[in-house]
N, C-alpha and C positions, 0 to 999 in steps of 0.2 A: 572589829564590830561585826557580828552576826546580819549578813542581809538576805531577808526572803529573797529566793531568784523567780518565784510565782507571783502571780498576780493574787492578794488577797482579796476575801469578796469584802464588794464594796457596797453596803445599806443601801438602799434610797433614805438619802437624808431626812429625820424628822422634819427639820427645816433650815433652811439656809442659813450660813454662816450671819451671823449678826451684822458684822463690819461689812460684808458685800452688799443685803442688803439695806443697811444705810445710804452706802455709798450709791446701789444703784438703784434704787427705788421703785416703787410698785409697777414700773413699767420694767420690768428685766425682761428680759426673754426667758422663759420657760419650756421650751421644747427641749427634746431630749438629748439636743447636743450639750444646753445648756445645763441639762442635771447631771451630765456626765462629770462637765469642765466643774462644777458645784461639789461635785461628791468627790475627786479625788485631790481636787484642791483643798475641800473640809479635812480627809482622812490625811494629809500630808501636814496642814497647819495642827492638828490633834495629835499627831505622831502613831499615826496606825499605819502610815505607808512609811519607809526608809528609804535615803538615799540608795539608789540604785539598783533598784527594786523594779523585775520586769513587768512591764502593760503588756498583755499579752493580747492583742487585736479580738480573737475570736472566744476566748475567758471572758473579756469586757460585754461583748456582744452580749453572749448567753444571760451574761447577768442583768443586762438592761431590758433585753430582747429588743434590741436593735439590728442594727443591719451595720456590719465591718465598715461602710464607707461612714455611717454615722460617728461611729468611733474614729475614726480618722480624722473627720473635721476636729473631732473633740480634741484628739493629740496634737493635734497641730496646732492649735489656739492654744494649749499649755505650754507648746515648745514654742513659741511666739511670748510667752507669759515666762521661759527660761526655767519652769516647775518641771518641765519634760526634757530628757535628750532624743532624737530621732538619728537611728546611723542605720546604713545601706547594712541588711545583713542580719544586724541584730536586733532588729524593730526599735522599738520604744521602752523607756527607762525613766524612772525616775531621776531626775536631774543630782549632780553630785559636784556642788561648786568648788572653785578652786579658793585658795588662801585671795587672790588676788581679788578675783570678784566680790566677798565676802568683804574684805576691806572695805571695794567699791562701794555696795549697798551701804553699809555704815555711815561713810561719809556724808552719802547724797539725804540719806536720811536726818542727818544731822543740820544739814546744812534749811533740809522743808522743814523739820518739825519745833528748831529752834524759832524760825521766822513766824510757824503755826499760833506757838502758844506765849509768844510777845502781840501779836495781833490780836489772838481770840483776848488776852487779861484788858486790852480796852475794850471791847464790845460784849464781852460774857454777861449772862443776865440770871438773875433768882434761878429760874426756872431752870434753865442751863444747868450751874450750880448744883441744882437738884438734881438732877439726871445724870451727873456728873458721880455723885455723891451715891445714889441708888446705884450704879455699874459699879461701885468701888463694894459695895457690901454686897455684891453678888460675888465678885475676887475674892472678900475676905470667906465666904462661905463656902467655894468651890477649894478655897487653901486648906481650910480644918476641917473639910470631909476627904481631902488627897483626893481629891475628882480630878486627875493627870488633863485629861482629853477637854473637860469642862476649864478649868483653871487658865489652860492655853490659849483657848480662846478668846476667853474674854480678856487677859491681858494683853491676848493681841488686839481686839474690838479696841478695847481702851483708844490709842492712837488714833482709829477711824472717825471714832465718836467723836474727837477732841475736832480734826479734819470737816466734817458735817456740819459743827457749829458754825464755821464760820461759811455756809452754805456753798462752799467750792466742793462741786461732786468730782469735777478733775481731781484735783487734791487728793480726795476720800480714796477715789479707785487706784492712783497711782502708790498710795502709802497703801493699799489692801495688797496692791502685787507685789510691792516690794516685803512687806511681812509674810507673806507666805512663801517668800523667800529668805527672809531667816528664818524662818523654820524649818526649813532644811538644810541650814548652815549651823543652826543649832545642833543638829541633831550630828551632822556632819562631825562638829570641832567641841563635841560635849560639854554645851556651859555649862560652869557652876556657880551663876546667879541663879539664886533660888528665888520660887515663886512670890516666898514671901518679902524678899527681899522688894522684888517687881511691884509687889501690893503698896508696901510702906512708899516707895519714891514716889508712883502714883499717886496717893493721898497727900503729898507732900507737895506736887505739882497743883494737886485740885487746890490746897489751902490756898496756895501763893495765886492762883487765879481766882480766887473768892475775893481776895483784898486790890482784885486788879493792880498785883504786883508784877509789872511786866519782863522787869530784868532779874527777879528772883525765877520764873515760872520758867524765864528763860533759860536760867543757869543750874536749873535744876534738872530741867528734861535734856539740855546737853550733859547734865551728871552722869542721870541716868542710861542713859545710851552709849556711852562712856565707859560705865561701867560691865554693863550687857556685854559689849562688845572684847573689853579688858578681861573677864572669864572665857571669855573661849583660848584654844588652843589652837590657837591660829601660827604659833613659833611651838610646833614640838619638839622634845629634845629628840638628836638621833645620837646613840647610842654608840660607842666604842663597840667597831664588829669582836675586839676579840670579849669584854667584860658581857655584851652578848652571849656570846656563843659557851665561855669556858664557866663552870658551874662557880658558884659562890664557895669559898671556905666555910 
């Protein structure tokens, strides 16, 4: 895999991640530590920053026009959030999860968002539904215009959304760090679950909770994550050093 060892510039974001601000609502913090932590957590769940990709303290600065210790809180709130590495020496990095981690996140995931959407299929409501229904035809429009950066997100949002309904903002914010932590495991272990794939199970989970089907919605979104996780390349093969090294007949 090709990784920038520079810091790319980073936007100021149009506006915030979708799913973050669900999850933390019109009271966030907005000061500039927080558009930091905003902007390269966006550019990381969008796939514009790569595993292991260097922050380089005084690059960041220039680009916010902040002051290096401001950037520092910033890093440290992402290496606390596991999106950053911080080592003596060589600054700061994009975070580059191991097979084991990567497992971990799946799991734990598996274990909230199964309980999420057997809960939200009793209490979901019309409106809900609706809102449910409008995020799924934003996915399918970002799928058949190939909007890479667009599509990501809001199949990551999805999950968030689903988390919000049932008014737990814990919930919401703990599934927004642990997704923009597969996104760098994605990117890591190359899935190949496609997006569209992601759209159709999605609409398949919104059905089963339209009819408050509590143990289909639930057997569905452990499918699905299931499946997510079954494309990556988390067992790569290693090769025979000599069919390596000696050329093919």
């Amino acid at each position: 895999m090709n990784r920038a060892r520079n810091i790319v510039a980073l936007p100021s974001p149009r506006r915030k991640p979708a799913a973050r601000v669900a999850a933390r609502g019109a009271a966030a913090d907005t000061g500039p530590t927080e558009r930091i932590v905003e902007s390269i957590t966006t550019a990381i769940v969008e796939r514009r920053l790569m595993p292991g990709t260097k922050l380089a303290e005084q690059k960041i600065a220039d680009i916010f026009k902040v002051s290096r210790t401001i950037v520092r809180q910033a890093l440290n709130r992402l290496s606390r959030d596991k999106l950053v590495t911080l080592e003596p020496a060589r600054g700061a990095h994009v975070a580059e999860p191991s097979v084991d981690e990567a497992r971990q996140v799946f799991e734990v995931r598996q274990m909230l968002e199964s309980a999420l959407v057997r809960r939200l299929a009793a209490t979901i409501t019309p409106a809900q539904v609706a809102e449910l229904r409008a995020h799924l035809a934003d996915e399918q429009a970002s799928v058949k215009r190939i909007d890479v950066s667009g599509r990501t997100r809001l199949l990551a949002d999805f999950h968030v959304v689903l988390a919000r309904m049932l008014g737990n903002h814990t919930l919401a914010d703990l599934l927004t760090d642990l997704l923009s932590r597969c996104s760098l495991i994605a990117l890591m272990y190359q899935s190949a679950h496609s997006a569209e794939h992601s759209y159709d199970e999605h609409v398949a989970i919104v059905d089963a909770l339209a009819k408050h089907d509590a143990r289909a919605a639930q057997r569905l979104m452990e499918d699905h994550l299931h499946n997510v996780e079954r494309n990556l390349e988390l067992d790569p093969r290693v090769p025979d050093l000599a069919s390596a090294l000696l050329p093919k007949d």
